[in-house]
C-alpha positions as CSV (number, residue, x, y, z in Angstrom):
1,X,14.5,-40.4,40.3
2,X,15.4,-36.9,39.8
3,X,13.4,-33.2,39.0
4,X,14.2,-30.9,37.1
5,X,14.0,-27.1,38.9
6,X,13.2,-24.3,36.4
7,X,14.7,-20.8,37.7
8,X,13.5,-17.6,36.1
9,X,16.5,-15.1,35.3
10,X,15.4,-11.6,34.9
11,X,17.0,-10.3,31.8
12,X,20.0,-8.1,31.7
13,X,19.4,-4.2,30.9
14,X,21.2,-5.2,27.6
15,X,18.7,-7.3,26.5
16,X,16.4,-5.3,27.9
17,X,17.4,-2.0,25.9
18,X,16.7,-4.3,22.6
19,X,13.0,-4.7,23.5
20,X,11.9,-1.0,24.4
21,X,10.1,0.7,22.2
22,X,10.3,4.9,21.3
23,X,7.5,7.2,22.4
24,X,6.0,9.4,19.9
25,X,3.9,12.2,19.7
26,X,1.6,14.2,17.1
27,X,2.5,18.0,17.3
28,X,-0.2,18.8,14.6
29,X,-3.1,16.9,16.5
30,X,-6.1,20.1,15.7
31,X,-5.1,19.5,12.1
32,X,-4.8,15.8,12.3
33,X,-8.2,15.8,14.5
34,X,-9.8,18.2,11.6
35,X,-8.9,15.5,8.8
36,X,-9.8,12.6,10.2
37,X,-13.6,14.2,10.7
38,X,-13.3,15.6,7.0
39,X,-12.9,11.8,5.7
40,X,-16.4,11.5,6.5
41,X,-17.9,14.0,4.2
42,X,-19.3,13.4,1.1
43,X,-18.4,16.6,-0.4
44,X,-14.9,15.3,-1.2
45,X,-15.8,13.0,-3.3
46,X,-18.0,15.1,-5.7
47,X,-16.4,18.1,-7.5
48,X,-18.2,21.4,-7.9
49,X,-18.6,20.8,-12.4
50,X,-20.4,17.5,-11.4
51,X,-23.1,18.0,-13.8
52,X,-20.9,19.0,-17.0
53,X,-18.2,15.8,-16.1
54,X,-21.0,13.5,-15.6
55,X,-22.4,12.7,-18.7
56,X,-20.8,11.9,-22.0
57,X,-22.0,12.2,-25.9
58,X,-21.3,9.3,-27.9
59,X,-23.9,8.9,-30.5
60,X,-26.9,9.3,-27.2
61,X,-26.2,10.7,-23.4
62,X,-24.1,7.8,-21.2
63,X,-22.3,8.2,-18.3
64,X,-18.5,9.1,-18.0
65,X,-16.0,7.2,-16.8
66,X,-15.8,10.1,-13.8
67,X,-19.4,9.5,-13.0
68,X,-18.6,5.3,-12.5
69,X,-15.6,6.3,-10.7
70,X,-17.3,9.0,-8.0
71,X,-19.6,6.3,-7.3
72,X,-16.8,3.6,-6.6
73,X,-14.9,5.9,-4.5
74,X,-18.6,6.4,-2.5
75,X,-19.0,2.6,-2.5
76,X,-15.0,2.3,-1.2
77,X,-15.3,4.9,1.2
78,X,-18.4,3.8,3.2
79,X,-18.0,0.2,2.8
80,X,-21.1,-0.6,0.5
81,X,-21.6,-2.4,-1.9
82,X,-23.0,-1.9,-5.6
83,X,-26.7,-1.3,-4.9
84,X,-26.5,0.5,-1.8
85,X,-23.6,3.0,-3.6
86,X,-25.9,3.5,-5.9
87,X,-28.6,4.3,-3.3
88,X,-26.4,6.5,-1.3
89,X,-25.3,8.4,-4.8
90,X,-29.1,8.8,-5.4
91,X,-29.8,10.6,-2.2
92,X,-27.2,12.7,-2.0
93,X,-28.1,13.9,-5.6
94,X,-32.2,14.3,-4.3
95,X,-30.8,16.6,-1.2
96,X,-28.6,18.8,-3.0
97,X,-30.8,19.4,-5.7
98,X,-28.7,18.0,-8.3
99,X,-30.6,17.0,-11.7
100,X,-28.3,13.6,-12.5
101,X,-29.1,10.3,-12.7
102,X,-27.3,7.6,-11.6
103,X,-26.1,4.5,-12.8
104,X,-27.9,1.1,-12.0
105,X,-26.2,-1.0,-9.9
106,X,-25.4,-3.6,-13.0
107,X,-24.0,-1.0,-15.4
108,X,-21.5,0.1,-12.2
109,X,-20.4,-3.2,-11.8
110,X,-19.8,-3.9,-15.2
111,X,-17.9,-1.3,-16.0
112,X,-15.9,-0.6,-12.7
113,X,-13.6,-2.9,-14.3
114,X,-12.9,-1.2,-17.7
115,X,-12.7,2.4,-15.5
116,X,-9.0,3.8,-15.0
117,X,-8.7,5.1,-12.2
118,X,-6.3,7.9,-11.0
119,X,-4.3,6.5,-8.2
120,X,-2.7,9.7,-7.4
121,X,-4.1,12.9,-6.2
122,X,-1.1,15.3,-6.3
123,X,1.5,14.9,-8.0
124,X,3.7,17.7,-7.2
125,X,7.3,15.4,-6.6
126,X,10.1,15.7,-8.4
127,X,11.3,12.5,-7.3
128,X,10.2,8.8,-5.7
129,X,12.1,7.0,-2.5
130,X,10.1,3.8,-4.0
131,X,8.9,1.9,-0.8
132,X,7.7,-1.8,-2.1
133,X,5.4,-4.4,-0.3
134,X,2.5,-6.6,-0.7
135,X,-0.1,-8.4,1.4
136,X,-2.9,-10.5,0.8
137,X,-6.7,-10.0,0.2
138,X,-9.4,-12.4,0.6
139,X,-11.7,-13.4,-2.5
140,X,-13.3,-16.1,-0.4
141,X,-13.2,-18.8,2.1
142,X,-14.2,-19.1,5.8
143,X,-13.2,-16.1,8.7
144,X,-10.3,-15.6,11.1
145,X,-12.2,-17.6,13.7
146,X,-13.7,-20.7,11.8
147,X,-9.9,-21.0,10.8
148,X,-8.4,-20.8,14.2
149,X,-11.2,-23.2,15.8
150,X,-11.6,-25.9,13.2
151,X,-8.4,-25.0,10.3
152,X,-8.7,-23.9,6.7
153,X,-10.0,-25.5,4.1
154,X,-9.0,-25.7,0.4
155,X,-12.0,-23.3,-0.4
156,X,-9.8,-19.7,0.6
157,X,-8.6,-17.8,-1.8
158,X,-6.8,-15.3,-1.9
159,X,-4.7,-12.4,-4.3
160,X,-1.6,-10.6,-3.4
161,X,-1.5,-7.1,-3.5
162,X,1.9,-4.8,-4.2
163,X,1.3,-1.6,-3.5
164,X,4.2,0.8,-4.0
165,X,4.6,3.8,-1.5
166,X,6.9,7.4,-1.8
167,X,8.5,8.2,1.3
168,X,5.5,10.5,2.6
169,X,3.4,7.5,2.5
170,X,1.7,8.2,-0.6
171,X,0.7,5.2,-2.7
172,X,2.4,5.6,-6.3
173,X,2.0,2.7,-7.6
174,X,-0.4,-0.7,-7.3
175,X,-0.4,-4.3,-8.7
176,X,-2.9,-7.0,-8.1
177,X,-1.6,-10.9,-9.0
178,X,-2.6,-14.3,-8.0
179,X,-1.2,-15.5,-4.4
180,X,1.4,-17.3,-5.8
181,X,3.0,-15.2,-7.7
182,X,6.4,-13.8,-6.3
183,X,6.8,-10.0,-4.9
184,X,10.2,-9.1,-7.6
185,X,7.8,-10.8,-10.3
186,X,5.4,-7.5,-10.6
187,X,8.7,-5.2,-10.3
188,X,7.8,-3.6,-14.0
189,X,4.5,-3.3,-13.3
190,X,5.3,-1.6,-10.9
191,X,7.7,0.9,-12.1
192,X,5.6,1.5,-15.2
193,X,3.2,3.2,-13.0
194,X,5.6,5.7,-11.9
195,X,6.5,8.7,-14.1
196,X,9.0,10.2,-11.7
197,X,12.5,9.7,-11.5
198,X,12.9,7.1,-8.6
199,X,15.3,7.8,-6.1
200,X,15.7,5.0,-3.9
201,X,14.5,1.5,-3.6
202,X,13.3,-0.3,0.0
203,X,12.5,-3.9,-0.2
204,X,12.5,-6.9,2.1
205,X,14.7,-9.8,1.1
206,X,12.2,-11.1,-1.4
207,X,13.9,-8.8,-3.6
208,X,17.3,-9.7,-3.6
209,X,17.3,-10.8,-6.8
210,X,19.5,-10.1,-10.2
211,X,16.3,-9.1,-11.8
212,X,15.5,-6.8,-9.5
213,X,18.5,-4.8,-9.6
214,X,19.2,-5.0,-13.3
215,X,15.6,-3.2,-13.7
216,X,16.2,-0.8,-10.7
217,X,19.3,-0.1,-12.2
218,X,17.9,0.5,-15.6
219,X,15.3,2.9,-14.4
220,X,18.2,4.9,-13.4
221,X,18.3,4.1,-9.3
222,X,21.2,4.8,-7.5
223,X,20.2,3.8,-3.8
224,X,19.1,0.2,-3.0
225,X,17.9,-1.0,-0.1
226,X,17.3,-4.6,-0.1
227,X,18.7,-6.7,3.1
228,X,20.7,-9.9,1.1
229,X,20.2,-12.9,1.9
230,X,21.5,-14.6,5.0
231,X,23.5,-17.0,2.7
232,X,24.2,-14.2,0.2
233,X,27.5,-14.6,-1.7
234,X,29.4,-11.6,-3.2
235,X,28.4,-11.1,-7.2
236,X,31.4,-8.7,-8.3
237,X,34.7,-9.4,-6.7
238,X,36.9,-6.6,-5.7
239,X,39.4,-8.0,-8.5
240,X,36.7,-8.1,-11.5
241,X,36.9,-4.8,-13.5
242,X,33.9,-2.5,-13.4
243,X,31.9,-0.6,-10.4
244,X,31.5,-2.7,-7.5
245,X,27.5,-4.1,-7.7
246,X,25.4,-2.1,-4.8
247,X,24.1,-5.2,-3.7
248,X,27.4,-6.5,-2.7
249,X,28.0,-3.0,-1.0
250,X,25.7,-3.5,1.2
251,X,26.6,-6.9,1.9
252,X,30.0,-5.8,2.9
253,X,28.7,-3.5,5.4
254,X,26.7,-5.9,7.0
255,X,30.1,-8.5,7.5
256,X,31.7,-5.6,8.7
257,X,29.4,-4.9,11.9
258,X,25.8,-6.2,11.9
259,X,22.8,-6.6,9.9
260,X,20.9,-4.5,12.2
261,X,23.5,-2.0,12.6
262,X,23.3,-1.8,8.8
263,X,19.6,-1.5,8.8
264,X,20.1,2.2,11.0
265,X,23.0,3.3,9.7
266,X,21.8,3.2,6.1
267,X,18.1,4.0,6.6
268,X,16.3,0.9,6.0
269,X,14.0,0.7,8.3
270,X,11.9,4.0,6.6
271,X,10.7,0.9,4.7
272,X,8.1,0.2,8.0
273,X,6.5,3.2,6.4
274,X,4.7,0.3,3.6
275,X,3.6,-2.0,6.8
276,X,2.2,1.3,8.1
277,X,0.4,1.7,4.5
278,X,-0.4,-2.2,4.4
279,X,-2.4,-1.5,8.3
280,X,-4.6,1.4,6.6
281,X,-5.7,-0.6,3.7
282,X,-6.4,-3.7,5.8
283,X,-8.1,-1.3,9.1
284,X,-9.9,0.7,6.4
285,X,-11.6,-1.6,4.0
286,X,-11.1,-5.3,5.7
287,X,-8.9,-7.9,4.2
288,X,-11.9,-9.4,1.6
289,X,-12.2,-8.2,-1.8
290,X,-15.9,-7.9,-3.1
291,X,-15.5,-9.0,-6.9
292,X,-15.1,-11.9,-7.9
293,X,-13.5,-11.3,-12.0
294,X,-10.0,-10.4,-11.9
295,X,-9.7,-7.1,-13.4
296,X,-12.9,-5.6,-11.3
297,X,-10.6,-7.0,-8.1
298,X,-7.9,-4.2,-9.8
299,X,-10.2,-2.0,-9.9
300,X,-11.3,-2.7,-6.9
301,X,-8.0,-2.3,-5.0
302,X,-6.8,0.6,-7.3
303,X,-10.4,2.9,-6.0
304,X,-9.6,1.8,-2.4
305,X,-5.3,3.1,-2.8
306,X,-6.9,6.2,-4.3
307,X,-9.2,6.4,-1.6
308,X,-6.3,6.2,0.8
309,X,-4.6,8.9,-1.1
310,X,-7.2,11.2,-0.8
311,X,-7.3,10.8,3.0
312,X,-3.4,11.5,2.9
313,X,-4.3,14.4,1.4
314,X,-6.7,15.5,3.7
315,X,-3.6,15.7,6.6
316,X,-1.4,13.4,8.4
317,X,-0.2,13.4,11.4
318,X,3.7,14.8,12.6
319,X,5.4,12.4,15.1
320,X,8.0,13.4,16.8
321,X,10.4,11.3,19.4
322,X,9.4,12.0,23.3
323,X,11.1,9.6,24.8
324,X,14.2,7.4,24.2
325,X,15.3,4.1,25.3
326,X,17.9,4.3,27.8
């Protein structure tokens, strides 16, 4: 017979120093404060011309494409659905004193999904530091706890969402695909809904792909920021004639110290700014989409982005660094 004693070693201030985290702080908290009440207001949703941009003439009076999308972006922004946004458009009309009409709740659902919406609210930017990530949205299936008590069933379903950011944290660019479908799959879709030049590229590793660089490349990037894979083999040879391949640049940096040190030296990890995007969509409206035909569920997630967007607008908040690891 024998036993088996388990000590506890504290860990060394080495391993230590990997763990701690930064301290931040918002300098422009009475802004900040300020927007964050604003993005409860109905005003910003409705423009000042409502009454000559909601109706248009096309053989008798209908309703403009701005008059369906007002109304999604009240239904996105307070979390209602079709007949309660059309409710809630109603009654703001009836206090204001507004002589419009609004759509029934059957003519906004059927044609929130023929509607383009603008995704961006400014668009001021010379430029794009493209920021690319996706996550997934629920169609239907059980909750987080049936799932954890009893396990899923075949019943969820789901549909992956790429939304692309600027470096501000501005959405640019969206995509909405089936769950399977892979993240460098929807890479022109992406960059078809960008009409700046881009910059630079951050990805994960699903992106290490030919593909993906021949069309970065081809939109004119110069600065890629994709980690290779951990079994990632050089493309161009220093011997072969022609430019080195970017990819493989950054592949040599990382033999040369670390992938992490690679990751700060070069910048990567501004790419945290698309989780940070990816938290706002899923804290804001819940991780379930409300339609059920595919091109209302883009039409869905495109209102919600722009929603987003116009809260950007509104003000974000300034972080500084207050504290340091030692």
């Amino acid at each position: 017979m024998f036993s088996v004693h388990w000590m506890y070693m504290k860990p060394s201030n080495t391993l230590e120093n990997t763990k701690s985290k930064k301290k931040y702080q918002v300098n422009n908290w009475r802004e900040y404060n300020q927007a964050l009440k604003q993005r409860g207001s109905i005003t910003i949703w409705i423009p000042d011309d409502i009454q000559e941009r909601w109706y248009v003439k096309k053989g008798r009076e209908t309703y403009s494409d701005e008059a369906i999308q007002i109304v999604a972006s009240l239904k996105a922004a307070y979390s209602q659905p079709w007949r309660q946004a059309e409710g809630l458009a109603r009654s703001v009309f009836d206090t204001a004193g507004i002589p419009l009409t609004v759509p029934d709740y059957s003519t906004l659902s059927r044609r929130s999904g023929n509607v383009k919406y603008p995704l961006r609210v400014r668009n001021t930017k010379d430029s794009v530091h493209l920021i690319l990530d996706s996550t997934g949205a629920k169609i239907t299936g059980e909750g987080e706890w049936k799932t954890r008590k009893h396990g899923w069933s075949k019943r969820r379903r789901w549909k992956k969402v790429h939304i692309g950011i600027n470096a501000d944290g501005e959405i640019v660019s969206i995509e909405t695909t089936d769950n399977d479908t892979h993240d460098a799959a929807v890479l022109h879709n992406i960059l078809d809904g960008i009409t700046e030049d881009i910059a630079s590229f951050f990805g994960d590793g699903a992106y290490d792909h030919r593909a993906v660089y021949d069309a970065l490349r081809a939109r004119g990037v110069s600065s890629f920021l994709i980690p290779p894979r951990k079994d990632a083999k050089i493309w161009i040879h220093g011997n072969s004639s022609g430019p080195p391949h970017p990819r493989d640049e950054n592949l040599r940096a990382i033999r040369r110290s670390t992938r992490r040190r690679w990751k700060e030296d070069s910048g990567y990890h501004t790419r945290s700014l698309g989780e940070t995007v990816m938290y706002r969509f899923k804290t804001t409206f819940g991780g379930r989409l409300s339609s059920q035909k595919h091109e209302n569920q883009q039409a869905e997630v495109r209102i919600k982005c722009r929603v987003l967007n116009v809260f950007h607008s509104l003000g974000m908040p300034e972080t500084v660094v207050v504290a340091t690891p030692p």
